[in-house]
ROTILUM-716156 format. One record per residue (C-alpha): x, y, z; residue number from 0; residue in one letter. Coordinates in nm, 2 decimals, decimal comma. Example, Ala and Ser with C-alpha at 12.3 -4.5 7.8 and 13.67 -1.06 7.14 Angstrom:
1,23	-0,45	0,78	0	A
1,37	-0,11	0,71	1	S
END
This chain:
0,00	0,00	0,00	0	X
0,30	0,25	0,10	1	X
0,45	0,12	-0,18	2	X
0,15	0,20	-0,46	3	X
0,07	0,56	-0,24	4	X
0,41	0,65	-0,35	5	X
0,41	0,57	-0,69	6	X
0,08	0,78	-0,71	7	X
0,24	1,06	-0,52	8	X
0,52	1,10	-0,81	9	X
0,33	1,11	-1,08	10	X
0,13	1,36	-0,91	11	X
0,51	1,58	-0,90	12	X
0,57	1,48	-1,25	13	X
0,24	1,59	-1,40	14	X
0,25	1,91	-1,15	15	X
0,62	1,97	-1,28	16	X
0,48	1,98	-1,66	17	X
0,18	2,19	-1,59	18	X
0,44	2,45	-1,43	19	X
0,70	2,46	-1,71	20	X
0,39	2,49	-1,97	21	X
0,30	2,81	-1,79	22	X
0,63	2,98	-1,88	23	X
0,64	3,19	-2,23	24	X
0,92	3,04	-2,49	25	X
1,15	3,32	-2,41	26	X
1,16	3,19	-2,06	27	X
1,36	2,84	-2,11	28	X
1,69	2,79	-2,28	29	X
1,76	2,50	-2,57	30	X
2,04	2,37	-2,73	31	X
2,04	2,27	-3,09	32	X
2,28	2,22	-3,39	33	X
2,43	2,40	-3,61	34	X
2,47	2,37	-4,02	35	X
2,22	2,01	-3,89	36	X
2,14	1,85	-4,25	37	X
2,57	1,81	-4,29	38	X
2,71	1,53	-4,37	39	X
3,08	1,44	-4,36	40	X
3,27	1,56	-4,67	41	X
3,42	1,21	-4,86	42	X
3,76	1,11	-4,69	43	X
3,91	1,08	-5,00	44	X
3,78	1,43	-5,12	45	X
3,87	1,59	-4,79	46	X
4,23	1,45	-4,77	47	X
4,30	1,61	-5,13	48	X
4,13	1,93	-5,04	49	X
4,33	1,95	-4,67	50	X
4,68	1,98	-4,92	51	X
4,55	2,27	-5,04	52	X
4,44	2,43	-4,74	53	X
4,43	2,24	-4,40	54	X
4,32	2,54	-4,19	55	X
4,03	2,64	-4,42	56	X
3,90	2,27	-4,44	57	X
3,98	2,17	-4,06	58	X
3,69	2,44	-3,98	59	X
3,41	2,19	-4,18	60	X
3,57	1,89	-4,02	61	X
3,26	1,75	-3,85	62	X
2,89	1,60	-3,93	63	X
2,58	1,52	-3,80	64	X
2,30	1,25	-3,79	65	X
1,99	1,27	-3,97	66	X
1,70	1,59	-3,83	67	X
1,50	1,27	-3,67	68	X
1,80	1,15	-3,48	69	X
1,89	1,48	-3,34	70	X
1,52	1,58	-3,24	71	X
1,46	1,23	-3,07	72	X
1,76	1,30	-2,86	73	X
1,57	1,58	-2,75	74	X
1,73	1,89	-2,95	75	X
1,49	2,18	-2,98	76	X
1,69	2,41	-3,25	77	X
1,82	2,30	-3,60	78	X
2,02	2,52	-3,87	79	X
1,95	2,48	-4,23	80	X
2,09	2,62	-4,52	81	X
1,91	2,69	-4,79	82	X
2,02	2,79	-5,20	83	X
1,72	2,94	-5,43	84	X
1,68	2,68	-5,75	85	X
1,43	2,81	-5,95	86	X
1,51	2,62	-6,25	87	X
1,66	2,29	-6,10	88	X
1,97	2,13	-6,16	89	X
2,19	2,45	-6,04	90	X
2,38	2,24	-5,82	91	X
2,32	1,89	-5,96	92	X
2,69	1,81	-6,04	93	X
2,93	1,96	-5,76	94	X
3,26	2,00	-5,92	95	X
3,37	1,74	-5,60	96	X
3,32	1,47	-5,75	97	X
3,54	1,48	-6,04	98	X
3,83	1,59	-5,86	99	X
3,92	1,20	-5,67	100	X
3,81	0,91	-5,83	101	X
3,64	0,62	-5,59	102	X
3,39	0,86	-5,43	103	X
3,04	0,74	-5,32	104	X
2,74	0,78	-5,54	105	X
2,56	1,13	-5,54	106	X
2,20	1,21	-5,57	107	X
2,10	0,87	-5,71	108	X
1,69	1,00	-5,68	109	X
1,80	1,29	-5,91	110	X
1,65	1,55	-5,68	111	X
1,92	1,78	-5,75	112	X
1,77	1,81	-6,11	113	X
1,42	1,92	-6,00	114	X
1,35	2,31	-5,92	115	X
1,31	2,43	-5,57	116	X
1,53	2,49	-5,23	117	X
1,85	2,30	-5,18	118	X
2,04	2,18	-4,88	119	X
2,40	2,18	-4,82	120	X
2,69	2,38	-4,69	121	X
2,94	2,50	-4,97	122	X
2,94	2,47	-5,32	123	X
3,15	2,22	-5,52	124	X
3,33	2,10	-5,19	125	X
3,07	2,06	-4,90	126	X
2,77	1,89	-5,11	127	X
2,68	1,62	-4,89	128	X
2,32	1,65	-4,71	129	X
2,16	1,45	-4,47	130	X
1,86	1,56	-4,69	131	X
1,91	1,72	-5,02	132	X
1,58	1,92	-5,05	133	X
1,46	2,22	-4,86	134	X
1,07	1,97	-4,90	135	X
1,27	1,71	-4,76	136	X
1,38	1,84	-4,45	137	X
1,01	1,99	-4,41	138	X
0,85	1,65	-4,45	139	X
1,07	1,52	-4,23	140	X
1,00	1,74	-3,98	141	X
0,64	1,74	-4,01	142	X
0,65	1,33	-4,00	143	X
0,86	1,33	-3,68	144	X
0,60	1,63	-3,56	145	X
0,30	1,42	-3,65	146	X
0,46	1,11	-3,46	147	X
0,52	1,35	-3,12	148	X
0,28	1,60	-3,13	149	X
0,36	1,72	-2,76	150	X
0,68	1,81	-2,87	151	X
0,84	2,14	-2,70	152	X
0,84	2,38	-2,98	153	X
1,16	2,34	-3,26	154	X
1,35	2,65	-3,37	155	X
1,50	2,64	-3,70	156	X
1,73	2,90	-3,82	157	X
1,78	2,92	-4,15	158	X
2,05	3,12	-4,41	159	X
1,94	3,21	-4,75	160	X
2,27	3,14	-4,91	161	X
2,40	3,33	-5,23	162	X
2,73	3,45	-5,15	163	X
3,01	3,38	-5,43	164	X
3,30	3,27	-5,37	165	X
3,42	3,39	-5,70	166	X
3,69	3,06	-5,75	167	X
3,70	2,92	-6,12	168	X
3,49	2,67	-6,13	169	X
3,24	2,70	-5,82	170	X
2,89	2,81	-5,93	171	X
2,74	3,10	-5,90	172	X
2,46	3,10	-5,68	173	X
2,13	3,27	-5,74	174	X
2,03	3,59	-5,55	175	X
1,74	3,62	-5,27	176	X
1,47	3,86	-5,40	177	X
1,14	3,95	-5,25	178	X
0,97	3,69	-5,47	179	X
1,21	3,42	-5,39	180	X
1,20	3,49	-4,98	181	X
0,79	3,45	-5,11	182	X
0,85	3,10	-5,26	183	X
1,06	2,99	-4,97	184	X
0,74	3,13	-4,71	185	X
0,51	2,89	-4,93	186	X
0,71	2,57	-4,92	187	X
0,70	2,60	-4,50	188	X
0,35	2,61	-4,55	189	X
0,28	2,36	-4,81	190	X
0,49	2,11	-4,65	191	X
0,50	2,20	-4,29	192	X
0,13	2,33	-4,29	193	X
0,04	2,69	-4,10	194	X
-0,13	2,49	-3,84	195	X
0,18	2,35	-3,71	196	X
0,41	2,69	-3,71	197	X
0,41	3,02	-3,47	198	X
0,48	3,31	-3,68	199	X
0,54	3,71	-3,68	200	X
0,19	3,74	-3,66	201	X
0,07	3,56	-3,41	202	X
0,32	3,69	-3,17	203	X
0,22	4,06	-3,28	204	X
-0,12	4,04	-3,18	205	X
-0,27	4,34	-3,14	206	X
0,03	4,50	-3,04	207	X
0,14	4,81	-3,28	208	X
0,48	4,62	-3,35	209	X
0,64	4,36	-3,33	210	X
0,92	4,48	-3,14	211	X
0,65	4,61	-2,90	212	X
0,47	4,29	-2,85	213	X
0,79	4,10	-2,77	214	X
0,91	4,34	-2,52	215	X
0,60	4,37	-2,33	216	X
0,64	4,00	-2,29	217	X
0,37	3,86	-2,57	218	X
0,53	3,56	-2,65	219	X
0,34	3,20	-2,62	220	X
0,30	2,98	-2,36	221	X
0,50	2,66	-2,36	222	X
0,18	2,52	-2,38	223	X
0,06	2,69	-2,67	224	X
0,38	2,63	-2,83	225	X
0,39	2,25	-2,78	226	X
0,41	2,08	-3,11	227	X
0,49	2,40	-3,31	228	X
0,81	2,51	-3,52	229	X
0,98	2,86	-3,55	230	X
1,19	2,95	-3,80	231	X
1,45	3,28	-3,77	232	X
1,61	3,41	-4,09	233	X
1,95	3,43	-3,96	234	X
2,09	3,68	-4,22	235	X
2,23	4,09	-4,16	236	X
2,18	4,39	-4,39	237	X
2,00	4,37	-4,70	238	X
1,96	4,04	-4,72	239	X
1,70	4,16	-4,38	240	X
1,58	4,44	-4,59	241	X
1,47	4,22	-4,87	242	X
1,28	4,00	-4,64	243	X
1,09	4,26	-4,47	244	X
1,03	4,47	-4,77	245	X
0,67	4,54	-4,78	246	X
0,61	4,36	-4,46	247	X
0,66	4,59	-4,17	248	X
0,66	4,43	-3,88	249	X
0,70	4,12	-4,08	250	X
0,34	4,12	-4,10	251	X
0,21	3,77	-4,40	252	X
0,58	3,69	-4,35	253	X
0,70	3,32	-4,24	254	X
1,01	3,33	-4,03	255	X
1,17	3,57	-3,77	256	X
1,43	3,76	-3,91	257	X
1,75	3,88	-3,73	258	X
1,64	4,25	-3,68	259	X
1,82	4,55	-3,52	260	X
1,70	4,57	-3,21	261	X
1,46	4,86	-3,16	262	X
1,34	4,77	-3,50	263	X
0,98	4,73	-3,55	264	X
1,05	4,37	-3,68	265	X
1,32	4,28	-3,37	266	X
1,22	4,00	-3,22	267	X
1,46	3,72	-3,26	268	X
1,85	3,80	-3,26	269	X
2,15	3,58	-3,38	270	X
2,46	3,66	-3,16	271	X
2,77	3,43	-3,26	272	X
2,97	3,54	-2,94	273	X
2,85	3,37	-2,62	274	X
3,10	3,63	-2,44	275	X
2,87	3,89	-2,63	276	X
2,74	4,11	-2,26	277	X
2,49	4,26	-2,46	278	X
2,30	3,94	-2,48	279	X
2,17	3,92	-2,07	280	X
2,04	4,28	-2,14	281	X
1,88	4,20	-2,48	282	X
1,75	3,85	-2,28	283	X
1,62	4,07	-2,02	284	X
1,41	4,34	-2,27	285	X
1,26	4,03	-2,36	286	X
1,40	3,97	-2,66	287	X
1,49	3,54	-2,80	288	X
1,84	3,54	-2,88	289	X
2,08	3,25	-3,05	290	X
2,40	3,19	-2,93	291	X
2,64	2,92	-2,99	292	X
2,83	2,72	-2,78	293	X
3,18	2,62	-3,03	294	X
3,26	2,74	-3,36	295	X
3,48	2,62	-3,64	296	X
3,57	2,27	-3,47	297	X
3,84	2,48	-3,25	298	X
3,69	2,42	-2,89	299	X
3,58	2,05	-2,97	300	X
3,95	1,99	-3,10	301	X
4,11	2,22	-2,72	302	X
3,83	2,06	-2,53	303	X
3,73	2,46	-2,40	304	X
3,38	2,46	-2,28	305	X
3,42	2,84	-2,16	306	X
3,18	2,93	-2,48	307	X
2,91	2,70	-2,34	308	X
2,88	2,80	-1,99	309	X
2,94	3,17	-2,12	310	X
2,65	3,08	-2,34	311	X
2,44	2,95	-2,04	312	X
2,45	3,25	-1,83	313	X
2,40	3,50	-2,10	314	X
2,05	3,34	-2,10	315	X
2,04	3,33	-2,44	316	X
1,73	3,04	-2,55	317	X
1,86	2,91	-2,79	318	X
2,26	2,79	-2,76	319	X
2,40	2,58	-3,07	320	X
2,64	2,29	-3,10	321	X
2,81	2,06	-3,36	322	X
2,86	1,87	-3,05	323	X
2,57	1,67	-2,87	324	X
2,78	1,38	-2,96	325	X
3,16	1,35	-2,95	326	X
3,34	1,40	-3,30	327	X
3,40	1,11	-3,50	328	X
3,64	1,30	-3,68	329	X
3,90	1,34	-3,41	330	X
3,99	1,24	-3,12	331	X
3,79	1,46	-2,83	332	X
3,58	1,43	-2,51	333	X
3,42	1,72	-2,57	334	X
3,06	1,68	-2,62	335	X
2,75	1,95	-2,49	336	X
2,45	1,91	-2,28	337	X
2,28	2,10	-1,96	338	X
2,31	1,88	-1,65	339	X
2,20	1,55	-1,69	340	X
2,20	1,52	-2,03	341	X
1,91	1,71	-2,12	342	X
1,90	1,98	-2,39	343	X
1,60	2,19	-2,24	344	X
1,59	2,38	-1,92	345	X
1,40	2,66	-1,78	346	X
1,64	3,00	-1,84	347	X
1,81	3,04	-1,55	348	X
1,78	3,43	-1,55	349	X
1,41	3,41	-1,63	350	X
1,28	3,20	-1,39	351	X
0,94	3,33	-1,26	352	X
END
């Protein structure tokens, strides 16, 4: 009888415990996710032939990552992908990687490559490889693991709209964000993600004059209203910003976030880089999301340095990034990240109510 009576009493914590933490708004917990998620390891036999060339500059994109299911049923709450406009298709079917070593492994054998629409992967000609090819992809997947957990705490997913050139002989040119692309990308979340399943500019602006305003007077969601929901945050600068909120002040019809100046009527959700960054307690504390990350270009993973992860958890910026949930395979490290015990969700620890 004691025995049953206590087994009673702890699920009566547990389910007390939840009902607490879904009172708090989204800006009130802090998450680590993955950075550059969809990347997969560059071929060895490419990569060796590329590290003669420049060792330094390939060192930096010396690591990879499971598939988006793997890393959200571990319990990751933010994923990065990076997306190239291909309005015609086939843009990027043939990187130039391939015919530079003989004995690679097969690429694109579906031919996806070929068809129009939003593309996956890191760097062009050299870092091809994708966990899934397809901007589609990636959203199916994510709704299908979605539809399979639909309690989920909510997902971030930043995103860059890639189109820088590199300007090297050879490596192709990629196409530029405009207004009516940044459109097409906002309607492939919704056909294949679906509005229903998203929080957006809009719904976070309310009635609020701005969305700036909203967010500093504290309008975000409820945990519980956000359960089983996914927010995405262009994580771009200048007029790559501009383009995306031309015509949409406040970001009003528009899909994602986007990585306003704060003070901006469209501020909402900022991308910091530098955990050591002191502006982001104060941003935290406006009320303001911010992204952080906890390691950067393999170097703390290779010295072992977690001073950019705790710097990262008491800034109390949300959402703190990682290539590292899981040791590298690619060298030998113990460094790996995770909150005590772990876990990759906790309530912020300078926003507790």
């Amino acid at each position: 009888m004691k025995y049953l009576l206590s087994i009673l009493l702890s699920i009566v914590s547990i389910q007390y415990c939840f009902s607490q933490i879904d009172l708090l708004h989204i800006n009130q917990i802090q998450v680590i996710g993955s950075h550059n998620s969809y990347k997969k390891a560059i071929d060895p036999l490419l990569f060796k032939m590329l590290s003669k060339r420049d060792s330094v500059s390939m060192s930096k994109i010396e690591y990879s990552h499971v598939s988006l299911t793997e890393q959200l049923n571990l319990g990751l709450c933010n994923l990065e992908i990076d997306v190239y406009s291909d309005t015609a298709g086939g843009r990027y079917a043939h990187p130039r990687g391939l015919d530079l070593v003989p004995g690679q492994p097969a690429y694109d054998i579906d031919g996806v490559m070929k068809q129009p629409g939003f593309k996956v992967f890191h760097i062009p000609e050299i870092d091809f490889r994708s966990n899934s090819l397809t901007f589609r992809q990636c959203l199916e997947e994510l709704k299908a693991w979605s539809s399979e957990h639909k309690n989920h705490y909510p997902v971030f997913i930043t995103m860059n709209a890639k189109d820088d050139d590199m300007k090297r002989t050879g490596f192709t040119a990629p196409e530029k964000f405009t207004s009516e692309i940044y459109d097409a990308l906002d309607k492939e979340i919704i056909t294949y993600l679906g509005k229903e399943n998203l929080i957006i500019p809009d719904q976070v602006r309310g009635k609020y004059k701005t969305l700036e305003s909203a967010v500093t007077a504290g309008n975000w969601p409820s945990l519980k209203q956000a359960r089983g929901k996914f927010i995405f945050i262009l994580d771009e600068v200048g007029n790559k910003i501009k383009t995306y909120v031309e015509n949409h002040p406040s970001l009003k019809g528009r899909i994602l976030f986007a990585n306003a100046e704060p003070g901006s009527p469209e501020a909402a959700i900022l991308i910091r880089n530098r955990p050591q960054d002191s502006t982001i307690n104060t941003l935290v504390k406006k009320g303001y999301l911010v992204r952080t990350r906890a390691d950067a270009d393999t170097k703390n993973a290779r010295e072992n340095n977690r001073s950019d992860f705790e710097a990262a958890c008491k800034s109390g910026a949300q959402i703190i990034t990682t290539d590292y949930y899981y040791k590298s395979t690619h060298f030998k490290s113990d460094y790996s990240i995770s909150f005590d015990g772990a876990t990759y969700f906790r309530v912020n620890p300078i926003l507790k109510k």
